[in-house]
C-alpha positions as a printed Julia matrix, in Angstrom:
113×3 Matrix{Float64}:
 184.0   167.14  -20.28
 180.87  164.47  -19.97
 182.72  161.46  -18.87
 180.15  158.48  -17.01
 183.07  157.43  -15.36
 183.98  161.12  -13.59
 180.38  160.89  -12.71
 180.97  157.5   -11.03
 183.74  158.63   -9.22
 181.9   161.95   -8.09
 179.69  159.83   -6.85
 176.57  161.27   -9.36
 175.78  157.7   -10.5
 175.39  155.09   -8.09
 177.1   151.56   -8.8
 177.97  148.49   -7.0
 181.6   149.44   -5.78
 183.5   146.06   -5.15
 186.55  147.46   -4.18
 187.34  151.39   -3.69
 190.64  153.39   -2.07
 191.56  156.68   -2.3
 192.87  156.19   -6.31
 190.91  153.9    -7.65
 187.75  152.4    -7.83
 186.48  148.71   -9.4
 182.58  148.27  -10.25
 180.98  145.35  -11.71
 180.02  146.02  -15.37
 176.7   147.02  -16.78
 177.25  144.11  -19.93
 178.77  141.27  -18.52
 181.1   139.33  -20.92
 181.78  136.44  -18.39
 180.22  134.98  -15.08
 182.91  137.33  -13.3
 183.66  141.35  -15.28
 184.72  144.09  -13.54
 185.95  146.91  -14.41
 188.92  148.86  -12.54
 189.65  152.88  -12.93
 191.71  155.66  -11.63
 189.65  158.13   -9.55
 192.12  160.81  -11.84
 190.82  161.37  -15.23
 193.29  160.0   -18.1
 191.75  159.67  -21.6
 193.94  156.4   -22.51
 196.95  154.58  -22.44
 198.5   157.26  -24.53
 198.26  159.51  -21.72
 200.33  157.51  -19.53
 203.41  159.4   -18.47
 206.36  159.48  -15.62
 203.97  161.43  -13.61
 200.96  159.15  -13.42
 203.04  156.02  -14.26
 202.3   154.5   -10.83
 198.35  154.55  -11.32
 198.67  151.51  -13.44
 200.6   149.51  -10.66
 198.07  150.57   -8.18
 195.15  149.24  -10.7
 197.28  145.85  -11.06
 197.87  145.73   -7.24
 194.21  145.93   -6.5
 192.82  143.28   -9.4
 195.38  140.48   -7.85
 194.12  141.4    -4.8
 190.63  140.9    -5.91
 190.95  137.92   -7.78
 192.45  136.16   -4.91
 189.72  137.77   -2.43
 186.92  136.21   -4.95
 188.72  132.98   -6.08
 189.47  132.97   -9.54
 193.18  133.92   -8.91
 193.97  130.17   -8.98
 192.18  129.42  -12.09
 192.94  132.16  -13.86
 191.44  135.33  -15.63
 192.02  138.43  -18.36
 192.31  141.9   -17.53
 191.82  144.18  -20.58
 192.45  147.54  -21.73
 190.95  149.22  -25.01
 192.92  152.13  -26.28
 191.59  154.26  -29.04
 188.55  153.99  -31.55
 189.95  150.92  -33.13
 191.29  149.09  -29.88
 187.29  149.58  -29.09
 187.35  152.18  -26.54
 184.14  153.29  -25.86
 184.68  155.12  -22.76
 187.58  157.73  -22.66
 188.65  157.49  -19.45
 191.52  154.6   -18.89
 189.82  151.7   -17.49
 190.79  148.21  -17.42
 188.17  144.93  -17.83
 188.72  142.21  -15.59
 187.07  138.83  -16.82
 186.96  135.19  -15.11
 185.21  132.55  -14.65
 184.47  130.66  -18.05
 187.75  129.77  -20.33
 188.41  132.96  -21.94
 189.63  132.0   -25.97
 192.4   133.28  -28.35
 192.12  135.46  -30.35
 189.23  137.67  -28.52
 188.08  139.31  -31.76
């Protein structure tokens, strides 16, 4: 398996860690969408969404734990912000390890397209 994001976690590429534990880790991204985008992983691999199960259930509360935590420790809790997940070639995953986009700062419009 060649997944960037394995390699991240390996520690093989460098990136700017904003927030890191012993399950998951958040990065800024590479192609910033909005002032603030981050993304958030799971240091386990999972493909997608469709591999979420009873037994790795609990990563996903973990991943929501730490972005509230985050947007309140970089202020845009108050004013809000999106956290996205692609799933799949036609949900626009690029990237097939589960990871989850977190965008602020700007007024983030409906539909996203």
């Amino acid at each position: 398996m060649n997944c960037i994001f394995c390699e991240i976690v390996k520690g093989n590429i460098e990136t700017d860690a904003i927030y890191e534990d012993d399950k998951i880790i958040a990065f800024n991204d590479q192609n910033p969408q909005a002032p603030v985008h981050f993304l958030v992983i799971p240091k386990e691999h999972i493909s997608s969404a469709n591999e979420i199960n009873s037994a790795n259930a609990s990563i996903i509360g973990d991943i929501y734990a730490a972005v509230a935590k985050l947007a309140k420790e970089m202020g845009f809790a108050e004013d809000g912000y999106r956290i996205v997940n692609n799933c799949g070639n036609d949900g626009g995953q690029t990237v097939h390890h589960i990871h989850f986009h977190v965008l602020a700062g700007r007024s983030l419009q409906w539909p996203p397209g």
